[in-house]
Backbone atoms as SQL, in Angstrom:
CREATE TABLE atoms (id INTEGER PRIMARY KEY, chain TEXT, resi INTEGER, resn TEXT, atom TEXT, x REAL, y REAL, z REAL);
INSERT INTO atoms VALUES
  (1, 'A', 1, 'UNK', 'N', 37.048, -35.771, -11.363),
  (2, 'A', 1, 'UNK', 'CA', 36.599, -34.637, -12.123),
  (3, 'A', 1, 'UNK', 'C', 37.730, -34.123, -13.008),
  (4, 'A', 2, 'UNK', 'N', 39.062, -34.034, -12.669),
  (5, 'A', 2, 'UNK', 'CA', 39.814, -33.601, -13.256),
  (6, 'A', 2, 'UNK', 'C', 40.346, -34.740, -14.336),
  (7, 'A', 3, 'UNK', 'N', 40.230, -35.879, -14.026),
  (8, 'A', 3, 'UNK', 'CA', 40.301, -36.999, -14.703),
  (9, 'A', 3, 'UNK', 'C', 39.669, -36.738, -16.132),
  (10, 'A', 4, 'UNK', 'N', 38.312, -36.407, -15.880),
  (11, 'A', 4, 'UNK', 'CA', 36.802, -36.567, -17.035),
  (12, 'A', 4, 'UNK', 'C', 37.314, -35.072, -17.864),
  (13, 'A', 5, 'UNK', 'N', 38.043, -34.237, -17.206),
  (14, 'A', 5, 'UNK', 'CA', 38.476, -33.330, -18.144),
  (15, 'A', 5, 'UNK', 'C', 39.651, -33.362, -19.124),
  (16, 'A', 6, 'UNK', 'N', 40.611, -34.358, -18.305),
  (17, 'A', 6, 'UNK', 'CA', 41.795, -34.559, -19.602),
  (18, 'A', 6, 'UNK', 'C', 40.997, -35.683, -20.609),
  (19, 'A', 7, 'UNK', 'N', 40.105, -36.668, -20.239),
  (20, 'A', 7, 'UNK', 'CA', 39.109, -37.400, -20.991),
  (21, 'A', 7, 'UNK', 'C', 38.676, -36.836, -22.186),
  (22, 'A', 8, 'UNK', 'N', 37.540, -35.648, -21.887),
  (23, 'A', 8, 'UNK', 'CA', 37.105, -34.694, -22.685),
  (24, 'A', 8, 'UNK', 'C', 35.684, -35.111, -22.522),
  (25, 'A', 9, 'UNK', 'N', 35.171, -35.449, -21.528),
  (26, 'A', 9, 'UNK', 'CA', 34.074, -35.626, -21.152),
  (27, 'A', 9, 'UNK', 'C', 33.389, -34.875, -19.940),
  (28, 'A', 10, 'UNK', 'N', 33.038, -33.913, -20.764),
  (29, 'A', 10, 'UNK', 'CA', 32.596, -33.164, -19.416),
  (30, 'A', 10, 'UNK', 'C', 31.314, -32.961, -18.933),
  (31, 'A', 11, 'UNK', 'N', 30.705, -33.906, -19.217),
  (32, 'A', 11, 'UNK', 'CA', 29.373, -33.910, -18.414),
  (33, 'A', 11, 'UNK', 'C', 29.219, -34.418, -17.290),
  (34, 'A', 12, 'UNK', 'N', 30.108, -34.543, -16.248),
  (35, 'A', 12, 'UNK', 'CA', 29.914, -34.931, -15.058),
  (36, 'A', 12, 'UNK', 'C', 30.117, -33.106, -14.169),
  (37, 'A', 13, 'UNK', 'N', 30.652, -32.706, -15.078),
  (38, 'A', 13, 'UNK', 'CA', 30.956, -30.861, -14.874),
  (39, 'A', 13, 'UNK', 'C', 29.730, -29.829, -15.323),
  (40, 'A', 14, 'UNK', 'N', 28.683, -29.268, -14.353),
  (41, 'A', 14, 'UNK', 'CA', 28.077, -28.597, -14.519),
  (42, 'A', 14, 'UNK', 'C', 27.870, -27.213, -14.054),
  (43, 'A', 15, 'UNK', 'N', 27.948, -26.056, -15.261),
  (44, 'A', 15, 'UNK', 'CA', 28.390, -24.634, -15.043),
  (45, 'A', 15, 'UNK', 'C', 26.981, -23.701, -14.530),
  (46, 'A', 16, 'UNK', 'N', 25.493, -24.355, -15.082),
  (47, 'A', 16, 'UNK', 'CA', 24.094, -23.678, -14.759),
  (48, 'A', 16, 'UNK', 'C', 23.907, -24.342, -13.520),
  (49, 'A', 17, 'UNK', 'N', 23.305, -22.921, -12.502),
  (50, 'A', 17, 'UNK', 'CA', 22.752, -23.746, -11.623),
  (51, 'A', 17, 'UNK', 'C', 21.632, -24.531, -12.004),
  (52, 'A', 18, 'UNK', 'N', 21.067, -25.205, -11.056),
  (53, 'A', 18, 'UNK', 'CA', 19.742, -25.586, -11.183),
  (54, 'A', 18, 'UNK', 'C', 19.101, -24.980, -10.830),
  (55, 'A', 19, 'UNK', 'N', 17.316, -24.837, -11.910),
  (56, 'A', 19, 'UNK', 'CA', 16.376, -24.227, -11.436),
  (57, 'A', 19, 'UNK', 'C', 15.245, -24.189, -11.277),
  (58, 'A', 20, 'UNK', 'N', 15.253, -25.744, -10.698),
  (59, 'A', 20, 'UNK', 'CA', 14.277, -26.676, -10.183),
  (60, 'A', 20, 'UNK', 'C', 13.843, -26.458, -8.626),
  (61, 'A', 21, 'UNK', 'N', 14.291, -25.451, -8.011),
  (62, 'A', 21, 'UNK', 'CA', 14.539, -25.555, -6.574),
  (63, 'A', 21, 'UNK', 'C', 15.702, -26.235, -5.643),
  (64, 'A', 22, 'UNK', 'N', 16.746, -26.816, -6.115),
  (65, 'A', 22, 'UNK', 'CA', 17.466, -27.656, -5.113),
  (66, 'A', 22, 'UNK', 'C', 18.626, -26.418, -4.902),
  (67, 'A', 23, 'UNK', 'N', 18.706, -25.654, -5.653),
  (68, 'A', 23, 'UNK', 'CA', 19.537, -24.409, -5.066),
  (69, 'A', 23, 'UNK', 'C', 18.960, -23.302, -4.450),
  (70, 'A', 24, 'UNK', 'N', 18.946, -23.303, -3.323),
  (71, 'A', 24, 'UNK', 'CA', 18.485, -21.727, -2.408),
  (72, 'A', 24, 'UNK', 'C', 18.401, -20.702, -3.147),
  (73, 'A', 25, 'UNK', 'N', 19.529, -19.897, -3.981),
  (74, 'A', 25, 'UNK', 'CA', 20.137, -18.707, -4.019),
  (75, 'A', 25, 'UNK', 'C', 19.703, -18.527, -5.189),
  (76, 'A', 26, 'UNK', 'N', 19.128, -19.555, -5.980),
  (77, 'A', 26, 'UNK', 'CA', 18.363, -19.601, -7.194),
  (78, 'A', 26, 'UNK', 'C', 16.707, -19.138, -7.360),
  (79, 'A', 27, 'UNK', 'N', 16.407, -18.810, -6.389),
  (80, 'A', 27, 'UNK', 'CA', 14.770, -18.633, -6.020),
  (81, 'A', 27, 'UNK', 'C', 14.309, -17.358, -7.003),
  (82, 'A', 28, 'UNK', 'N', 13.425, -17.234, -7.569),
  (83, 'A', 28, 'UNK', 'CA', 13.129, -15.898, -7.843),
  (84, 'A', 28, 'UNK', 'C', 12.066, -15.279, -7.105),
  (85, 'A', 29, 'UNK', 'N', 11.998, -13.857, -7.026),
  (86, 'A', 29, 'UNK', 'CA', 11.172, -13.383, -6.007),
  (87, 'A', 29, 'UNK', 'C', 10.040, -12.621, -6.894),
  (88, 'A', 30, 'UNK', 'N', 8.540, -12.467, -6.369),
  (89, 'A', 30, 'UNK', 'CA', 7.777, -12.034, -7.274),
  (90, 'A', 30, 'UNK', 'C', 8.404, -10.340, -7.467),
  (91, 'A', 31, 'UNK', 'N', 7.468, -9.808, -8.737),
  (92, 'A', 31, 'UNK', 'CA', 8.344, -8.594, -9.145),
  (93, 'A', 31, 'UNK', 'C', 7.562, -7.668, -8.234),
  (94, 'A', 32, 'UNK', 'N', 6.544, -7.705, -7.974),
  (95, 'A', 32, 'UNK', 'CA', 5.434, -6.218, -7.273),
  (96, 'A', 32, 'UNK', 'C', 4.785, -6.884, -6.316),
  (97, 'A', 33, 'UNK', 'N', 4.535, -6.556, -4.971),
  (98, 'A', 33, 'UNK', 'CA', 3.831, -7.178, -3.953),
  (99, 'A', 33, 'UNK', 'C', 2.781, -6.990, -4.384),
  (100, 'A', 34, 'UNK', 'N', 1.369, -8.034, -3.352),
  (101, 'A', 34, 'UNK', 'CA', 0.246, -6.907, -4.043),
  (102, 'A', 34, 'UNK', 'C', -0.164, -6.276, -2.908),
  (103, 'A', 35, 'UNK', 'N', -0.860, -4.870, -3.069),
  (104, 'A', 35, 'UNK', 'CA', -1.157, -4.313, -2.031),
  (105, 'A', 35, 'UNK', 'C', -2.741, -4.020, -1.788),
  (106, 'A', 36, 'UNK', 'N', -2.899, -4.095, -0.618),
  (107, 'A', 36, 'UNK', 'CA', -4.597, -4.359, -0.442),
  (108, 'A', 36, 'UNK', 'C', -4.783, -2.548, 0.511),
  (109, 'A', 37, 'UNK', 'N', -4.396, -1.770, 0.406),
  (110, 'A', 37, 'UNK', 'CA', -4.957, -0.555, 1.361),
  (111, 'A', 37, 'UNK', 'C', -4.561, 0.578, -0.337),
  (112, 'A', 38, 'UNK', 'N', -5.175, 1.646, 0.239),
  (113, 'A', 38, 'UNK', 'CA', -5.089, 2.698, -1.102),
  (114, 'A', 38, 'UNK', 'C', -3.394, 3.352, -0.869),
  (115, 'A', 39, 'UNK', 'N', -2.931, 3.602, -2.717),
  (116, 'A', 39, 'UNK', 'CA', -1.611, 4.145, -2.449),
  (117, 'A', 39, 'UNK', 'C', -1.545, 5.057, -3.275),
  (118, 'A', 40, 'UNK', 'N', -0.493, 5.371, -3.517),
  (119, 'A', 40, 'UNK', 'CA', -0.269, 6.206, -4.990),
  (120, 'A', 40, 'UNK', 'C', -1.254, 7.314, -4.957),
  (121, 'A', 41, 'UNK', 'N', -1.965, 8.046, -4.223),
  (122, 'A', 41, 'UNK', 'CA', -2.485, 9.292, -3.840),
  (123, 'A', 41, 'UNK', 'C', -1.612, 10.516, -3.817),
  (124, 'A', 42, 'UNK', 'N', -2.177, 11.809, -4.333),
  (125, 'A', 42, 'UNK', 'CA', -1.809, 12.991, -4.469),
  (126, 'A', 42, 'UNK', 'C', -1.466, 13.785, -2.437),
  (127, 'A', 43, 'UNK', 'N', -0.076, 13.947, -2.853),
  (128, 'A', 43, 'UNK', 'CA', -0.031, 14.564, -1.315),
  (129, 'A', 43, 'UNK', 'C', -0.049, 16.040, -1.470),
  (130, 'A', 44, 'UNK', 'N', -0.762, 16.922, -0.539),
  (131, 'A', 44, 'UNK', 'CA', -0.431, 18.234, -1.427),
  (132, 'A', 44, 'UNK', 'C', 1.112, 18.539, -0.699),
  (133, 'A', 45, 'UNK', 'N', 1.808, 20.016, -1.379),
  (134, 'A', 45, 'UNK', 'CA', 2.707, 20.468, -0.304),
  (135, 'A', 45, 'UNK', 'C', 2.667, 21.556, -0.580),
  (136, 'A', 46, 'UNK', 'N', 2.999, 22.384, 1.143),
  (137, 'A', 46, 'UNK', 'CA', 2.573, 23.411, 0.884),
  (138, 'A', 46, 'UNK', 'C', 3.529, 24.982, 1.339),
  (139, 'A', 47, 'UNK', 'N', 4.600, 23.718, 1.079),
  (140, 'A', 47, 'UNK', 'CA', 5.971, 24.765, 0.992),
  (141, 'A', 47, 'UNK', 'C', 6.322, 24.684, 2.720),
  (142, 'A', 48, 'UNK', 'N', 7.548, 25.317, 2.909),
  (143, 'A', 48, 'UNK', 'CA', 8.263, 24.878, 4.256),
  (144, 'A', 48, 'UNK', 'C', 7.632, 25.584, 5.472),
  (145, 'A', 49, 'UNK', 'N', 7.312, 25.000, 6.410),
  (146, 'A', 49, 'UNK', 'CA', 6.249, 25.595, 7.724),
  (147, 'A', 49, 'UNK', 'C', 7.670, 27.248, 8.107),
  (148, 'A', 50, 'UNK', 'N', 6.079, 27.852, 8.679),
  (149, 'A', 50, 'UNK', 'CA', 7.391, 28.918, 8.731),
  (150, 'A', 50, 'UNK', 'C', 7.926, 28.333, 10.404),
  (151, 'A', 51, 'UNK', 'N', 8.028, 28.001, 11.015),
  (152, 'A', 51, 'UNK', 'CA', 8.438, 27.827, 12.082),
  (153, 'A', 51, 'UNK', 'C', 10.102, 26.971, 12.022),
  (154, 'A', 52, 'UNK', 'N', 9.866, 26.280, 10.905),
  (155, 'A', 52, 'UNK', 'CA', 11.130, 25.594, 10.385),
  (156, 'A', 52, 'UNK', 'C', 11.711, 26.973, 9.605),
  (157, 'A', 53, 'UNK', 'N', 11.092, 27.726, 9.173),
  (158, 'A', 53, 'UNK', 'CA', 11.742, 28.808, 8.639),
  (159, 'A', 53, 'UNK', 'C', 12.621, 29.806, 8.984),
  (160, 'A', 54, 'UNK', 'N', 11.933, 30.161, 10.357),
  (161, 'A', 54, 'UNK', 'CA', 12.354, 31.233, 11.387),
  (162, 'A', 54, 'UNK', 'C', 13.451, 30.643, 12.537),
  (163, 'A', 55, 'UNK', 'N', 13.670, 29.299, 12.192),
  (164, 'A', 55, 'UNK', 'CA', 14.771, 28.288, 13.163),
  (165, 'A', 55, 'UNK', 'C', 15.569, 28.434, 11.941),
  (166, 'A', 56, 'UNK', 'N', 15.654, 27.998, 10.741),
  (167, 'A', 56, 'UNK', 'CA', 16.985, 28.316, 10.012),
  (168, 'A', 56, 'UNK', 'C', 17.329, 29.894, 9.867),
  (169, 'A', 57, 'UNK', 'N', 16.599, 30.269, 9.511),
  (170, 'A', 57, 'UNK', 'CA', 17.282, 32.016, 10.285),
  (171, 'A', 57, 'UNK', 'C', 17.655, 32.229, 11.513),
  (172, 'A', 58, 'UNK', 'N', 17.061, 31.834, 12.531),
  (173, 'A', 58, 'UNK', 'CA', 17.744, 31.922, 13.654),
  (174, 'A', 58, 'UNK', 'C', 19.036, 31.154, 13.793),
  (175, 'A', 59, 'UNK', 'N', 19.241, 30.028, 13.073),
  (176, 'A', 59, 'UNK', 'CA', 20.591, 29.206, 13.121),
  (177, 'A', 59, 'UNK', 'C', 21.797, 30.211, 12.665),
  (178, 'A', 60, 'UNK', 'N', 21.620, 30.775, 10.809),
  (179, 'A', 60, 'UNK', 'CA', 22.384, 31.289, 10.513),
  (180, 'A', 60, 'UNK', 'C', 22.806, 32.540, 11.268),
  (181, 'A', 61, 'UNK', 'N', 21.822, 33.522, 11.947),
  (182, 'A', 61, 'UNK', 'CA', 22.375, 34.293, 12.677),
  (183, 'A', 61, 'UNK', 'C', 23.219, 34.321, 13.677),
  (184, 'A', 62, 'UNK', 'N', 22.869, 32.652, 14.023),
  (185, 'A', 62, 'UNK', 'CA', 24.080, 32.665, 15.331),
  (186, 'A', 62, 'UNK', 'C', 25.289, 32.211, 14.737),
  (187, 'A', 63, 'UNK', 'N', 25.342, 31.341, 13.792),
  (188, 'A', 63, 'UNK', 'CA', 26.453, 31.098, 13.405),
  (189, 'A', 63, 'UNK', 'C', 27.285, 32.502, 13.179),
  (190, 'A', 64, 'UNK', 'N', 26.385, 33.369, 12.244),
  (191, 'A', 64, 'UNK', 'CA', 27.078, 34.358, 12.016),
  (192, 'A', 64, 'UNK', 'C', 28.011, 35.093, 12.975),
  (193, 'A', 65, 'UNK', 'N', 27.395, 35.126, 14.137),
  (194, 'A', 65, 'UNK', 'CA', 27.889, 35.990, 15.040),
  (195, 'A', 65, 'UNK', 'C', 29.174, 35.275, 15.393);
């Protein structure tokens, strides 16, 4: 190989993989699965439960103290 390069023949030297399949790491993967159940639906929200509310007040108060 190093031979064919002081030569000046370098087609025994190849820089693209192949992308025929004989390289693994060459695979391409599809771009979007497809999906068969419903998605992309409206979630409502309906702002933070007060119970999570009245635990972060209760946190800061103790910290406070």
């Amino acid at each position: 190989m190093v031979l064919a390069l002081f030569m000046g023949t370098t087609s025994a030297v190849q820089y693209r993989p192949f992308v025929d399949g004989r390289t693994p790491w060459y695979v391409t993967s599809p771009s979007q699965p497809a999906t068969d159940f419903p998605h992309n639906y409206p979630v409502p929200d309906f702002g933070v439960d007060n119970e999570v509310k009245y635990t972060n007040e209760h946190i800061a108060a103790a910290e406070s103290k």
